[in-house]
C-alpha positions as a Markdown table, in Angstrom:
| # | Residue | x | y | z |
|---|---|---|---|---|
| 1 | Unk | 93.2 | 115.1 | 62.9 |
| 2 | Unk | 94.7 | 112.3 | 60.5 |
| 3 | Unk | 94.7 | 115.4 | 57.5 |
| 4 | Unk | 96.5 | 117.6 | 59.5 |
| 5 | Unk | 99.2 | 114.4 | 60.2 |
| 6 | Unk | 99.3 | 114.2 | 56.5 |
| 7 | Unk | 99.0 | 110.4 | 57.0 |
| 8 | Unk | 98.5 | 108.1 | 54.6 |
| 9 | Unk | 97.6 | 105.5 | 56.9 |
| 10 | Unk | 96.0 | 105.4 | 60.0 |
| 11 | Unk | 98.8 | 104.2 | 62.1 |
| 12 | Unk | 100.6 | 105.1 | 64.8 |
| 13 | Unk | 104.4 | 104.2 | 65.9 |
| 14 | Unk | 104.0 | 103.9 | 70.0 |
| 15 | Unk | 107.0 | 106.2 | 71.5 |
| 16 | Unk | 109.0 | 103.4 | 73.2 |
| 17 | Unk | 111.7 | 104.6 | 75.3 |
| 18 | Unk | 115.1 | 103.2 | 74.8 |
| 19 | Unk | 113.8 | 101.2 | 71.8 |
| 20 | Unk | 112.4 | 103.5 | 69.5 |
| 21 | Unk | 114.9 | 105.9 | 67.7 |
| 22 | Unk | 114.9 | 108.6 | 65.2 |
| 23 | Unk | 116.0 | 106.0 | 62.3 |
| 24 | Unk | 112.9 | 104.0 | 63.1 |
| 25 | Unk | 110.6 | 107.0 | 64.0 |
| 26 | Unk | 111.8 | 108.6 | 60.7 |
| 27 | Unk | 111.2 | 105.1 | 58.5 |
| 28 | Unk | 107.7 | 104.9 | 59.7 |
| 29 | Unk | 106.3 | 108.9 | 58.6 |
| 30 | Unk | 108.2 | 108.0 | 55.3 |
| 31 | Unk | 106.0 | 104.9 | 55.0 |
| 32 | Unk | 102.3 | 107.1 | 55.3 |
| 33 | Unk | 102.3 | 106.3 | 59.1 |
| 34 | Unk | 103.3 | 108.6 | 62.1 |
| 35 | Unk | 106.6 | 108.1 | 63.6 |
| 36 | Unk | 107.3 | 108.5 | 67.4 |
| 37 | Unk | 110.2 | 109.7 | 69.2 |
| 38 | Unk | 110.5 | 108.8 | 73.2 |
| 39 | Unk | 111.8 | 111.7 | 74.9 |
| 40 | Unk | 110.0 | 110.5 | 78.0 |
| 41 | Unk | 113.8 | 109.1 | 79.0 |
| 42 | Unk | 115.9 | 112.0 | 78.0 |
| 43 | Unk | 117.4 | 115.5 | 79.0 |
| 44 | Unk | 116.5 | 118.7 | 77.2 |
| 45 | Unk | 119.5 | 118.3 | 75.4 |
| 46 | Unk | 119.3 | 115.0 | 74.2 |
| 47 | Unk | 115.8 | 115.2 | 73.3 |
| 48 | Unk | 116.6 | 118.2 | 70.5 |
| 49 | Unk | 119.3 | 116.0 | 69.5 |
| 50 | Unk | 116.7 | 113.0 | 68.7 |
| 51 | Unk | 114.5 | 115.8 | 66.9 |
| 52 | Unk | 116.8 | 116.8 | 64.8 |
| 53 | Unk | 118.3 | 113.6 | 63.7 |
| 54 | Unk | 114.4 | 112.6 | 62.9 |
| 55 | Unk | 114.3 | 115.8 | 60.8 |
| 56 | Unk | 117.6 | 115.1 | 59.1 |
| 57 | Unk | 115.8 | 111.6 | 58.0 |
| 58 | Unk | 112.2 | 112.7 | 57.3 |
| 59 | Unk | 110.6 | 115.9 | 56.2 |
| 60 | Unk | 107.2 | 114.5 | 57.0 |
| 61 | Unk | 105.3 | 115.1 | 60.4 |
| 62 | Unk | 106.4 | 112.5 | 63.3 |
| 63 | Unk | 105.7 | 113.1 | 66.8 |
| 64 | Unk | 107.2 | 113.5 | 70.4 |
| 65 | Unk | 106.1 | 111.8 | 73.9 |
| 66 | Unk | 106.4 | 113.1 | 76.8 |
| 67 | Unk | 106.8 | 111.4 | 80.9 |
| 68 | Unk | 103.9 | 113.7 | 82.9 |
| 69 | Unk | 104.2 | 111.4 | 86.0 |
| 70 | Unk | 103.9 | 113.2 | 89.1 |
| 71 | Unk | 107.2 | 113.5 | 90.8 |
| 72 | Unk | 108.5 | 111.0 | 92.9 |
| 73 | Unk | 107.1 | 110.3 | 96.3 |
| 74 | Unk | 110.5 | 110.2 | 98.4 |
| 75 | Unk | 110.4 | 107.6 | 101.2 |
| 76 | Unk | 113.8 | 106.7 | 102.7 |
| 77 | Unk | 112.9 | 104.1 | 104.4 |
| 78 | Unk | 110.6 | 102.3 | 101.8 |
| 79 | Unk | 113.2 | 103.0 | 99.0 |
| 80 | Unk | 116.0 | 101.1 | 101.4 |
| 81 | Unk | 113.7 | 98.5 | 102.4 |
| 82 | Unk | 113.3 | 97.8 | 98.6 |
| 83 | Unk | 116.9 | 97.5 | 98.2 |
| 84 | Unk | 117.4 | 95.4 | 100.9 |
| 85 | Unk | 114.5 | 93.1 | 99.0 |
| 86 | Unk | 116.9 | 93.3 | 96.6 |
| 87 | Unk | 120.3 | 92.5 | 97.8 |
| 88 | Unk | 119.8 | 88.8 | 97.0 |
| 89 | Unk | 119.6 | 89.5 | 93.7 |
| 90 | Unk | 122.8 | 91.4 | 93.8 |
| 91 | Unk | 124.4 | 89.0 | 95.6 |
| 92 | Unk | 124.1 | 86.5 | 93.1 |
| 93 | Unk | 126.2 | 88.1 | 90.7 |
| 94 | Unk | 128.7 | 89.1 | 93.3 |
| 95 | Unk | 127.4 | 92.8 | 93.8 |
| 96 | Unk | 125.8 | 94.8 | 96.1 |
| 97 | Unk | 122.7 | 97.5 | 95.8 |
| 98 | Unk | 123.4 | 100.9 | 95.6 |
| 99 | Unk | 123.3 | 103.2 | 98.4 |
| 100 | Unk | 120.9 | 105.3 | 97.6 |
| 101 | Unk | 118.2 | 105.9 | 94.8 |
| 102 | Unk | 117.8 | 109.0 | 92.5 |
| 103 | Unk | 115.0 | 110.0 | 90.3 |
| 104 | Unk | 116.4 | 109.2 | 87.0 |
| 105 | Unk | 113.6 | 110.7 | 85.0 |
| 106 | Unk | 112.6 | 114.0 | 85.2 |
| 107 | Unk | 108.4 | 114.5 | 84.6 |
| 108 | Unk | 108.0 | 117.7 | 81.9 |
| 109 | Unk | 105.9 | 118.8 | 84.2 |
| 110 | Unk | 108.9 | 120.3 | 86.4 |
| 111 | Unk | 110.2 | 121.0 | 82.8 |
| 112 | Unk | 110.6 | 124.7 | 82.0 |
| 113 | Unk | 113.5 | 123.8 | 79.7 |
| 114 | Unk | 111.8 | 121.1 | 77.6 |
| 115 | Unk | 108.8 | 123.1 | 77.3 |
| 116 | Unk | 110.7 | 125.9 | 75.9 |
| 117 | Unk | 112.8 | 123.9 | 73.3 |
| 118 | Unk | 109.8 | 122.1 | 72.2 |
| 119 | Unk | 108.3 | 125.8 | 71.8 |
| 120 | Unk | 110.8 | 126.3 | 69.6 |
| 121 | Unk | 111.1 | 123.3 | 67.5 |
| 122 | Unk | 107.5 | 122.8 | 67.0 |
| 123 | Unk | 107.4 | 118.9 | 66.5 |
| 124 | Unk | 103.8 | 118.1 | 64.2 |
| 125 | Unk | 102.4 | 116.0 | 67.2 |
| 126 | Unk | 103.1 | 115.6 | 71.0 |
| 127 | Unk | 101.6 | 113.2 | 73.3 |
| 128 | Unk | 101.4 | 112.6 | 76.9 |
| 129 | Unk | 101.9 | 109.4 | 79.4 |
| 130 | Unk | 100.9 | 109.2 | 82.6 |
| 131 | Unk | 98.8 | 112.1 | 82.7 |
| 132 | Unk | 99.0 | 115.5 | 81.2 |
| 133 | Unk | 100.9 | 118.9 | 81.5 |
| 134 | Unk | 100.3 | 122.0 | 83.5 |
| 135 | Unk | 97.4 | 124.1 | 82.4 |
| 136 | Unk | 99.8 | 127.1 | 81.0 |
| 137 | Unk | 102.5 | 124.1 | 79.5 |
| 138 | Unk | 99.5 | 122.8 | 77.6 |
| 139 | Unk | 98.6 | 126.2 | 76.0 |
| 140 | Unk | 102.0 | 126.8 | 75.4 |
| 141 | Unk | 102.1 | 123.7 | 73.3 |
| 142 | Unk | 99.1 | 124.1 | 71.4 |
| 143 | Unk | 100.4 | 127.6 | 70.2 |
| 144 | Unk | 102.6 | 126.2 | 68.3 |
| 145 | Unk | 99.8 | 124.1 | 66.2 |
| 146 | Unk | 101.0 | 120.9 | 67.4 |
| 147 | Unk | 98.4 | 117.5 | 67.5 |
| 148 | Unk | 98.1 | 117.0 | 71.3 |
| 149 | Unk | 97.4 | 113.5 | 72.2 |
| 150 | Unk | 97.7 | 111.7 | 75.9 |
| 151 | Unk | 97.1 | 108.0 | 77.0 |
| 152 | Unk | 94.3 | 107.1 | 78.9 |
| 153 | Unk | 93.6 | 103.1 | 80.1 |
| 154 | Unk | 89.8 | 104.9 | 81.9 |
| 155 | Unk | 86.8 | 106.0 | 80.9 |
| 156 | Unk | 87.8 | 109.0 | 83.6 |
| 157 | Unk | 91.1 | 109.1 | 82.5 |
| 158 | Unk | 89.7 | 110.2 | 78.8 |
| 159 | Unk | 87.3 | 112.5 | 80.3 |
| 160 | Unk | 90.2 | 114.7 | 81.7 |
| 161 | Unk | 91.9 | 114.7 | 78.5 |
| 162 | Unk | 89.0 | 116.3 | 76.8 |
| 163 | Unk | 87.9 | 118.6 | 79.5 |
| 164 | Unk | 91.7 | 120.0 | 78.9 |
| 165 | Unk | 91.0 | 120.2 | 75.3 |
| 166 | Unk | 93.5 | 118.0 | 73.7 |
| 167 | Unk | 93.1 | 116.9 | 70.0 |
| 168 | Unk | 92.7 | 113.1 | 70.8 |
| 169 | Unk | 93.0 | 110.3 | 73.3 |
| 170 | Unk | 95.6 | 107.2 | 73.0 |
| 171 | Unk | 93.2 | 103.9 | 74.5 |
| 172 | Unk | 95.8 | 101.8 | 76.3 |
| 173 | Unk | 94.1 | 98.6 | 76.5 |
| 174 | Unk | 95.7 | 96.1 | 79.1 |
| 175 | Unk | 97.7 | 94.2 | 76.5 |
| 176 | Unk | 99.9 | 97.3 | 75.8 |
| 177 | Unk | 103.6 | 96.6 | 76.0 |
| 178 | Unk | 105.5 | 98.8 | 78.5 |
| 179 | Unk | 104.4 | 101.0 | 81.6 |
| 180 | Unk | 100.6 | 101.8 | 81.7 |
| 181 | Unk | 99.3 | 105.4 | 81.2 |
| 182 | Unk | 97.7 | 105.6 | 84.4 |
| 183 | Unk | 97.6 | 109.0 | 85.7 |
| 184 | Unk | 97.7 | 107.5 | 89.4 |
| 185 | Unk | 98.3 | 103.8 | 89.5 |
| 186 | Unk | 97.4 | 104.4 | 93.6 |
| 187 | Unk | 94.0 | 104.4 | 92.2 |
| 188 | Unk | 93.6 | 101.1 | 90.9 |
| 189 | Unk | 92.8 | 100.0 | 87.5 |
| 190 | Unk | 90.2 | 98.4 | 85.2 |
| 191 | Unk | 92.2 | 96.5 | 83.3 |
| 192 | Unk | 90.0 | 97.1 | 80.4 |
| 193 | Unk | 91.4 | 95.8 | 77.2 |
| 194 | Unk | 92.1 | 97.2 | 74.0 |
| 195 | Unk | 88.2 | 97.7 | 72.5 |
| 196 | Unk | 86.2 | 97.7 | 75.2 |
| 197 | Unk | 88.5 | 100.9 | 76.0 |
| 198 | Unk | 87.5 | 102.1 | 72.7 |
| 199 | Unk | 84.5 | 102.0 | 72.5 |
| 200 | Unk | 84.0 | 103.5 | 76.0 |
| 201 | Unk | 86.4 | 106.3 | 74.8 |
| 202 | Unk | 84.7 | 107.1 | 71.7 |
| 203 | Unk | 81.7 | 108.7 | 73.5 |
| 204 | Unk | 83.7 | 111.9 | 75.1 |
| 205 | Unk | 83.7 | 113.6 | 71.5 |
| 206 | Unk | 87.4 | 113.2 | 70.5 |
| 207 | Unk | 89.1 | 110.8 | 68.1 |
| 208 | Unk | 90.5 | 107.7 | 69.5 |
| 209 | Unk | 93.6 | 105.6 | 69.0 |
| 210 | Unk | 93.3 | 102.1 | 69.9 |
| 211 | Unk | 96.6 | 100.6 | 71.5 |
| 212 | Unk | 97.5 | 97.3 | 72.9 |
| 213 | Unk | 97.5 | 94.0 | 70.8 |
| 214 | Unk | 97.3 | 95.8 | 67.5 |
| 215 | Unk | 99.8 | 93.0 | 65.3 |
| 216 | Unk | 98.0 | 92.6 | 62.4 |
| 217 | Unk | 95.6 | 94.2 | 59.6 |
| 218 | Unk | 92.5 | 91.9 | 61.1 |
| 219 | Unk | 93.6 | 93.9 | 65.0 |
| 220 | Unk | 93.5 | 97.5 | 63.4 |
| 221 | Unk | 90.2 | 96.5 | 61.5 |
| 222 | Unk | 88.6 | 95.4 | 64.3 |
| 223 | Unk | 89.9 | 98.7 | 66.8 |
| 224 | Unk | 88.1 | 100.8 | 63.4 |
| 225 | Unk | 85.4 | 98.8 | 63.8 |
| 226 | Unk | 85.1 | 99.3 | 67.6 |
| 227 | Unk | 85.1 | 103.6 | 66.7 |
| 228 | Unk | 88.9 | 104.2 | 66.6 |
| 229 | Unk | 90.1 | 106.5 | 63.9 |
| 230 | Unk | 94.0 | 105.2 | 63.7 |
| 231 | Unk | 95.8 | 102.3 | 65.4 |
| 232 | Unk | 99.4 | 103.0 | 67.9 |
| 233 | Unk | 101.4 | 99.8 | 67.6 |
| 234 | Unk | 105.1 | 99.4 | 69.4 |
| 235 | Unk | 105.1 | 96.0 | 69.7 |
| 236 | Unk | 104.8 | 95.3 | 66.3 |
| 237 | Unk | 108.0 | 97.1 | 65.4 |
| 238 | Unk | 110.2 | 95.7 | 67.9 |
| 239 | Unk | 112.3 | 93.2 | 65.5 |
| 240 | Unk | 112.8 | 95.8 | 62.7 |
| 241 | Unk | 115.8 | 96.7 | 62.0 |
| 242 | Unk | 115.4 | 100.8 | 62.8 |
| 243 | Unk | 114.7 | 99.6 | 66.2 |
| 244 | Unk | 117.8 | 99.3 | 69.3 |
| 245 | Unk | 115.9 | 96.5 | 71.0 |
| 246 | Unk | 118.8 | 94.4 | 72.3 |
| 247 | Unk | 119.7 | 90.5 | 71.1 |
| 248 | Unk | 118.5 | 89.4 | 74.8 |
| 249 | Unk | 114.9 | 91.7 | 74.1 |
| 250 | Unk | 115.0 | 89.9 | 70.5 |
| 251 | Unk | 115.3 | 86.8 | 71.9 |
| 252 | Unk | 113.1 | 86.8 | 74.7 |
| 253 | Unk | 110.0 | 87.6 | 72.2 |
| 254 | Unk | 109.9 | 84.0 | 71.1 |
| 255 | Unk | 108.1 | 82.9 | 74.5 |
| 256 | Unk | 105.2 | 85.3 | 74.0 |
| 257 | Unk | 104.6 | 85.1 | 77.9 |
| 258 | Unk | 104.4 | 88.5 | 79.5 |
| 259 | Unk | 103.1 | 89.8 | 82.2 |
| 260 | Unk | 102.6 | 93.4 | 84.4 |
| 261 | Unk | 105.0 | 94.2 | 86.9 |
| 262 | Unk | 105.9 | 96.7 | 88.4 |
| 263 | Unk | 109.3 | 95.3 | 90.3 |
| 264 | Unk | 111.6 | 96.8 | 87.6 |
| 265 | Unk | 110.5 | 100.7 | 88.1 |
| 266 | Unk | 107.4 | 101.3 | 89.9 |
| 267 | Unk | 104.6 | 101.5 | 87.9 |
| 268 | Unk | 102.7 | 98.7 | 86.6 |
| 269 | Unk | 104.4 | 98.0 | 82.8 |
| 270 | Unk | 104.1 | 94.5 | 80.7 |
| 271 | Unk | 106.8 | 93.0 | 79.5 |
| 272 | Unk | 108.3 | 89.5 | 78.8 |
| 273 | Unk | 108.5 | 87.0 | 82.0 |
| 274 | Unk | 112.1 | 86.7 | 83.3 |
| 275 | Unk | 113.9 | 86.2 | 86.4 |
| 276 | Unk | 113.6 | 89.9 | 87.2 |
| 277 | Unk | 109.6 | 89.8 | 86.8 |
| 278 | Unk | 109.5 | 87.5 | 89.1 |
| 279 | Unk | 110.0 | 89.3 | 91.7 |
| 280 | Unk | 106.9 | 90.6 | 94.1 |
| 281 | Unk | 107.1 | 94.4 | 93.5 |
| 282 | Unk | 103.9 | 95.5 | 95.6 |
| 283 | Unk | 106.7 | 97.0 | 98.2 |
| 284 | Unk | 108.4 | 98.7 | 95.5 |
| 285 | Unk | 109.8 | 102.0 | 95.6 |
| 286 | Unk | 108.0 | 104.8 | 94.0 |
| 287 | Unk | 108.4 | 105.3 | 90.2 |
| 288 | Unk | 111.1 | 106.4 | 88.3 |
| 289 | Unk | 113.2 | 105.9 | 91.6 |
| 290 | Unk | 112.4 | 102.0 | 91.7 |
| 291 | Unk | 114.0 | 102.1 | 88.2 |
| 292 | Unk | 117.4 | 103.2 | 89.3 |
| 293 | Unk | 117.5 | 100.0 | 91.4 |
| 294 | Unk | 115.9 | 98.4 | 88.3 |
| 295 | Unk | 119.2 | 99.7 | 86.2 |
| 296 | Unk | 121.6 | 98.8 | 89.0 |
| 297 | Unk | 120.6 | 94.9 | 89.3 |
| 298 | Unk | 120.3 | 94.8 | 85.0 |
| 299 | Unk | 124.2 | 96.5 | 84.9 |
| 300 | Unk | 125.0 | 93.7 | 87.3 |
| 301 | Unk | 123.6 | 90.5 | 86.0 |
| 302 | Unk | 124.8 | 91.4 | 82.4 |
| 303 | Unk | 128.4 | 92.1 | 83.7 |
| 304 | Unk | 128.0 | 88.4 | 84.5 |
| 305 | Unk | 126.3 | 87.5 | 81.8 |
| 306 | Unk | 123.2 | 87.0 | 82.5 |
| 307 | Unk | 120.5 | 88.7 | 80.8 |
| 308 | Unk | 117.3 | 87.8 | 82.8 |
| 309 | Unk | 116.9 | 91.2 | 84.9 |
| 310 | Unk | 116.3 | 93.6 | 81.4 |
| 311 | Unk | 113.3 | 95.5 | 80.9 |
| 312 | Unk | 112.0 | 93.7 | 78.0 |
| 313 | Unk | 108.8 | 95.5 | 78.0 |
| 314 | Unk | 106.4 | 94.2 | 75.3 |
| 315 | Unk | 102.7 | 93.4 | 74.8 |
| 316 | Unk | 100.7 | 90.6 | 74.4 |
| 317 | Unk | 101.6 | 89.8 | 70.9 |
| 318 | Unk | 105.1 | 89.2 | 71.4 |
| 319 | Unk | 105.0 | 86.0 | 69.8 |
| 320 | Unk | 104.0 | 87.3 | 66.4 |
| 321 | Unk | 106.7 | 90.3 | 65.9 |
| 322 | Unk | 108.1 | 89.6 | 62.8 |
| 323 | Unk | 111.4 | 90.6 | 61.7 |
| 324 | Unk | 111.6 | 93.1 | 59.0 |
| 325 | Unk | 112.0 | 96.9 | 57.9 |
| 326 | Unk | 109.6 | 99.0 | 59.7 |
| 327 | Unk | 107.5 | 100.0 | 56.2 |
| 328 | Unk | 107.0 | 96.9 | 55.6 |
| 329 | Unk | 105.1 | 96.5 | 59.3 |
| 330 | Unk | 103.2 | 99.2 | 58.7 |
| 331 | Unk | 102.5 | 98.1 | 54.9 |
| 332 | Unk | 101.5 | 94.7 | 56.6 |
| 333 | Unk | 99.2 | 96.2 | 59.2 |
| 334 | Unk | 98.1 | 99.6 | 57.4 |
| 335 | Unk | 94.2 | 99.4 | 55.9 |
């Protein structure tokens, strides 16, 4: 799988949404590694447009991720009950909660026009979050030769990923930055870390990325060690310079204390401890519409100048991002 990447090191740039761009996805295939670029976040539109600014930077592979949550379960009442939990919040800052929620992200599998322009531009390597495609979007895909990879944080959750016959399986151990991969986070989870999850993984017979607390050459060593064939690091990259993590996200790193939540959108995610993670979120309303009230109470607090409601999703090695270009990072962490 690495050969047909063309990498030169086993490496892995996580698709972050609204931190990773093309600049930084495009840096890190320069440097040997694979870049990522989040369309997860975006319309069909703007997701060509990330493509081809990538390809204007890079002529080496890189690959796209893609949202394959199950769309939103609508509950009026639960999603006004959450922003009445909320109101206090708003209040604070002299504002009040929406009205009413939409679903701000749009799962690619009720897609037919990302599917087709991703038909057509043929990215190297796709891969899949919270779950995988339909059965006829998948074989789509994989006529146009792309590497198909999808997150799994379960031995089960791996298990359908290779009974669908996808190229390889992203372990999401539990000290990942951002939302977990969870196909149904209804279901529970294991909250298995980063190579116990590998090695559990590397019995279904496909390769396996190890992802979650990978900060340094000693971390990828020991996920090769545990059976992985490549590393996926976002954390790692989130002071370089190709990345658009905010001054507040910058600053907030130092801390290193994170922690899962799943107040700002829904689904369980980790990210640095603020005022905004501090809030219960078991009532929350269902994912991505949670995230529009997420968005709502951020646009607030920052219009009065306070930055403690952002979505400063990161892993458990926070503390040890270092600031500086992205092939240096993966230079620094590469084997």
């Amino acid at each position: 799988m690495l050969d047909r990447l063309e990498l030169r090191h086993p490496l892995i740039q996580a698709p972050m949404a609204g931190v990773s761009t093309p600049e930084l996805a495009a840096a890190v295939s320069e440097a040997g590694a694979l870049g990522s670029v989040a369309l997860g976040a975006l319309d069909t539109a703007r997701a060509q447009d990330a493509i081809s600014r990538t390809r204007a930077l890079t002529g080496r592979p890189f690959a796209v991720n893609l949202f394959c949550h199950r769309p939103a379960h609508r509950d009026h009442a639960r999603e006004m009950a959450w922003l009445e939990r909320l109101r206090p919040e708003f209040r604070r800052f002299d504002s009040t909660p929406p009205d009413h929620l939409t679903e701000i992200y749009q799962s690619f599998r009720a897609n037919p026009a990302m599917l087709d322009m991703l038909v057509e531009a043929r990215p190297a390597a796709i891969s899949f979050h919270f779950g995988l495609p339909e059965p006829d979007q998948l074989q789509a895909l994989r006529a146009t030769g792309a590497v198909l990879l999808a997150t799994a944080t379960s031995e089960a959750e791996g298990r359908a990923i290779a009974d669908a016959g996808l190229d390889g399986i992203v372990a999401q151990g539990w000290q990942a930055g951002g939302h977990r991969g969870s196909f149904d986070p209804e279901l529970g989870d294991e909250q298995l870390e980063t190579l116990p999850l590998t090695r559990q993984l590397t019995g279904l017979g496909l390769p396996v990325i190890a992802a979650g607390g990978i900060m340094t050459r000693e971390d990828a060593r020991q996920a090769i060690q545990a059976g992985a064939i490549a590393v996926q690091c976002g954390t790692a990259f989130l002071l370089a310079p190709e990345a658009a993590t905010s001054a507040a996200h910058h600053a907030a790193l130092s801390s290193g204390k994170t922690v899962m939540t799943r107040a700002i959108s829904g689904r369980p995610a980790r990210g640095m401890e603020n005022l905004f993670t501090a809030i219960d979120g078991t009532d929350a309303a269902d994912y991505p519409v949670a995230y529009d009230a997420g968005k709502a109470l951020n646009a607030a607090a920052l219009a009065a100048g306070e930055t403690g409601y952002g979505a400063f999703w990161a892993g458990t090695g926070a503390a040890s991002a270092i600031a500086r270009p992205a092939a240096e990072t993966v230079a620094a962490i590469s084997l």
